[in-house]
C-alpha positions in Angstrom: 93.0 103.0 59.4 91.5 105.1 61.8 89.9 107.3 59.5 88.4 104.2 57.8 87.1 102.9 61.3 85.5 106.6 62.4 83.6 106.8 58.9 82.3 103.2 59.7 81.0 104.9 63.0 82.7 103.0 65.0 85.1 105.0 67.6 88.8 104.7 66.8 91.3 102.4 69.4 93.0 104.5 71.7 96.9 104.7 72.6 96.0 102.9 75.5 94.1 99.9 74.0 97.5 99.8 71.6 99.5 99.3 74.8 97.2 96.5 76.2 97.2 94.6 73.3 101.0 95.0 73.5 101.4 93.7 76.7 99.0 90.9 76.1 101.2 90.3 73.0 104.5 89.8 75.2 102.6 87.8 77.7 101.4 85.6 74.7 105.0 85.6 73.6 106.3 84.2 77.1 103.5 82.2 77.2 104.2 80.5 73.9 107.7 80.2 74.7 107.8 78.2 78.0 104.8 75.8 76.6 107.6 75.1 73.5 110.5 74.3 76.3 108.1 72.5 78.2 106.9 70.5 74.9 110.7 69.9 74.4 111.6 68.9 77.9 108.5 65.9 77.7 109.8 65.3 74.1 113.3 64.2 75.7 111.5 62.5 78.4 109.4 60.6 76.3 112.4 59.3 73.8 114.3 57.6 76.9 110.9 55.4 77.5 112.1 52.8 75.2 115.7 52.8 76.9 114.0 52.3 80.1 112.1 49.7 79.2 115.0 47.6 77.9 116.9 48.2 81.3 113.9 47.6 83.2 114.1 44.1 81.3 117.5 43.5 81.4 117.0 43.9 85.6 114.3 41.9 85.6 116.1 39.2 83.5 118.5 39.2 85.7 119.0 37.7 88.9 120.2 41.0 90.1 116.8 41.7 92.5 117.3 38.5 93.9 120.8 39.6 95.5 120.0 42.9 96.5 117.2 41.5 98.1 119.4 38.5 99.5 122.5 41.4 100.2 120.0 43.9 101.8 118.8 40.9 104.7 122.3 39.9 105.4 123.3 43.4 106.4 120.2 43.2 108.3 121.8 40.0 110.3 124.9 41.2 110.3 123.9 43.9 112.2 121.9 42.0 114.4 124.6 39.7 114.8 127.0 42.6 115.6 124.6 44.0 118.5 124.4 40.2 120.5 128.4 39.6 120.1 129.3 43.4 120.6 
């Protein structure tokens, strides 16, 4: 190959152009790799939307706000209530 390149006139890559391109070739390699977990890892996040959804329904269909909301102000009082007796 390198005879081929030096009779087009052309000058013939060097050991140390073969190394560069080998490094750049691992850092591709990395590269590639952690954009393919990363892919995954948004893959798996995006296939639990749907169950989210449906328990984000099922909550809201629910009464169960209400009485967290309802449970969360009467701790409030309580506590209030504990500081004027106590």
């Amino acid at each position: 190959m390198a005879n081929l390149v030096t009779r087009l006139g052309a000058t013939a890559p060097s050991k140390v152009d073969d190394s560069m391109v080998m490094d750049q070739l691992v850092d591709n390699r990395n590269d590639l790799a952690k954009n393919e977990r990363d892919q995954a890892k948004l893959d798996n996040q995006l296939a639990d939307i749907p169950r989210l959804k449906e328990s984000l329904a099922a909550f809201n269909s629910s009464e169960l706000a209400t009485k967290l909301k309802f449970q969360s102000q009467l701790k409030k009082d309580e506590s209030v209530f504990q500081e004027i007796c106590g």
